[in-house]
N, C-alpha and C positions, 0 to 999 in steps of 0.2 A: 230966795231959793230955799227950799223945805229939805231938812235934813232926813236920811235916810233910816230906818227901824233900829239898822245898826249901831250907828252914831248914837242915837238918843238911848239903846241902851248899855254903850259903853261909857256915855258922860255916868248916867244913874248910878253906875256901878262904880265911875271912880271918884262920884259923891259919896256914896256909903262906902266907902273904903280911907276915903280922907276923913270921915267921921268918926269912922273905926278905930284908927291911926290917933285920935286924940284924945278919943277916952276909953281904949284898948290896957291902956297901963300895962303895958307887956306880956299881956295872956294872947296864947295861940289863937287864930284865927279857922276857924270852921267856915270852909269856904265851898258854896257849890256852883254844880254847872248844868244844867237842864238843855234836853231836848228834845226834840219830837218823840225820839226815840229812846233815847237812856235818861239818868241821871248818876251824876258822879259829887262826891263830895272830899275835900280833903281838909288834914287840919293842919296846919303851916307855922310854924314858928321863924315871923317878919324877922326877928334880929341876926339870928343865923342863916335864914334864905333856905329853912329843911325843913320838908315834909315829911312830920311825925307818923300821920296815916295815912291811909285809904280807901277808899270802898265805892266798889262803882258797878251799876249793874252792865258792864260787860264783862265781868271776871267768870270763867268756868265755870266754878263752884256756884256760884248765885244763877247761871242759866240753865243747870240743872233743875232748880229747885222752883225758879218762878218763869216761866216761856217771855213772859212779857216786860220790859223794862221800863212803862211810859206810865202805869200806871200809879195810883197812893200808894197799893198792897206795896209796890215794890220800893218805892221811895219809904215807904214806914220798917219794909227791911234794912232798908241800905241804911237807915237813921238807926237803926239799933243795932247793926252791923261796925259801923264807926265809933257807938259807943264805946264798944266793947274792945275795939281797940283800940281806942286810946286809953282806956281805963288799966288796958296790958301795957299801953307805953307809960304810964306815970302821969298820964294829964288827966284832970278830975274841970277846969275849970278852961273855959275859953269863949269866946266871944263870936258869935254869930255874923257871918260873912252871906249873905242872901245873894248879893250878886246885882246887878239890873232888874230884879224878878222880884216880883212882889208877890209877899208873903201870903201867900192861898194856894190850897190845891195840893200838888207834888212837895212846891216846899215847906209848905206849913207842916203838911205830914210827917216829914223827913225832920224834921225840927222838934217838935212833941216824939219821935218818936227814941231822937236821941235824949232828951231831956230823960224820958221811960227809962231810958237804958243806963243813966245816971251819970250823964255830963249837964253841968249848971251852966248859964248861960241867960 
């Protein structure tokens, strides 16, 4: 029996999250979530269980400014959007959380673009 799209991308995801988990050495997780329609990212610090940042294009302020949320333009905001706030929260360094989603497109974008905005990674 053939597993469903689902399955196979929430195994992916808790592969690179267990890979994470081992050579992570305790820096925050930059964690995103893609979909048809948005894209959201957050940065997580595992040992407390708290969500440092956020930034997600459904928030107000960001549908003013971009109509569309599916596209790069807006994932390469939203990536320099999270930079900037974690750089206001104190986190300069943290380790890339992709998800089940391979790296092209929306989140390669969102990834360069936070790198741009000066989180190392």
């Amino acid at each position: 029996m053939s597993k469903s799209i689902l399955q196979r991308t929430k195994e992916r995801a808790g592969r690179t999250r267990s890979r994470l988990a081992r050579v992570g050495k305790g820096r925050p997780r930059l964690s995103v979530h893609r979909s048809s329609k948005n894209i959201s990212v957050q940065i997580i610090d595992d040992r407390n269980s708290k969500t440092i940042a956020s930034a997600s294009t459904l928030e107000k302020d960001f549908r003013s400014d971009t109509p569309k949320g599916s596209d790069t333009d807006a994932a390469s905001a939203i990536g320099k959007l999270i930079a900037e706030r974690a750089l206001k929260a104190g986190v300069e360094q943290v380790i890339f959380d992709r998800g089940g989603y391979i790296y092209h497109g929306r989140v390669k974008a969102l990834a360069e673009a936070a790198r741009d905005g000066g989180l190392k990674f």
